[in-house]
ROLOMAR-100161 format. One line per 8 residues: their letters; for each residue x, y, z of C-alpha. Coordinates in pm, 1 decimal. Example, Ala and Ser with C-alpha at 12.3 -4.5 7.8 and 13.67 -1.06 7.14 Angstrom:
AS	1230.0/-450.0/780.0 ~ 1367.0/-106.0/714.0
//
This chain:
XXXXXXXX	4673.2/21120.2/16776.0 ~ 4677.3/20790.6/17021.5 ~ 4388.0/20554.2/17072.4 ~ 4324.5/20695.9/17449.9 ~ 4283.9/21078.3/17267.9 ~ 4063.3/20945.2/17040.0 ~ 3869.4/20741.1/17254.4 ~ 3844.6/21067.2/17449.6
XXXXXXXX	3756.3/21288.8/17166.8 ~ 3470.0/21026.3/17049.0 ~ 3329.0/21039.6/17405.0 ~ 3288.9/21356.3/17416.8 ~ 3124.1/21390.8/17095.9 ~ 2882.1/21141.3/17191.9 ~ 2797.3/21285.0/17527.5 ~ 2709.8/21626.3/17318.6
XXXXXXXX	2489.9/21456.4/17080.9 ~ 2324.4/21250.3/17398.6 ~ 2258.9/21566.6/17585.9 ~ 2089.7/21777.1/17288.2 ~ 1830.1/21517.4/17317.8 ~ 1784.1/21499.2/16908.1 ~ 1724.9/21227.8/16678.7 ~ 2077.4/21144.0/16653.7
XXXXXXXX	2076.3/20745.5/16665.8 ~ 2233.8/20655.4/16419.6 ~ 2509.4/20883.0/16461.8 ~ 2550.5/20768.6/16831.6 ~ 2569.8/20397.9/16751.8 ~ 2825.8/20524.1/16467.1 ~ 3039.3/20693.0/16793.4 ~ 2981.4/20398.0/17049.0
XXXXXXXX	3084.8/20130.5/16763.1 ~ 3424.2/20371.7/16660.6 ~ 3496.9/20343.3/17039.1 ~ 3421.9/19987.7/17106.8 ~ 3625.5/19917.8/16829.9 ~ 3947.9/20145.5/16918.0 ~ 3903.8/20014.4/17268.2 ~ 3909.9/19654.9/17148.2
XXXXXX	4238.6/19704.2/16922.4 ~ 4416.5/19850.1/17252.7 ~ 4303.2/19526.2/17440.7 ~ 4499.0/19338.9/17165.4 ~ 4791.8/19486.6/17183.1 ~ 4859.7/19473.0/17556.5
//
């Protein structure tokens, strides 16, 4: 799977877990770190 997919995928995931309106902080700042960090590795390699 490429970064962009899983960027994608993790995005999604977190958008669920936003809209169910639950107690799911740490789990979202789990999701938004995973992204920041896949995001970041693409930035490096351009």
């Amino acid at each position: 799977m490429d970064t962009m997919a899983k960027i994608k995928l993790l995005e999604d995931r977190l958008q669920k877990l936003s809209s169910n309106e639950k107690e799911n902080n740490g789990v979202c700042r789990k999701i938004k770190r995973n992204v920041r960090n896949l995001q970041k590795g693409m930035a490096i390699r351009i």
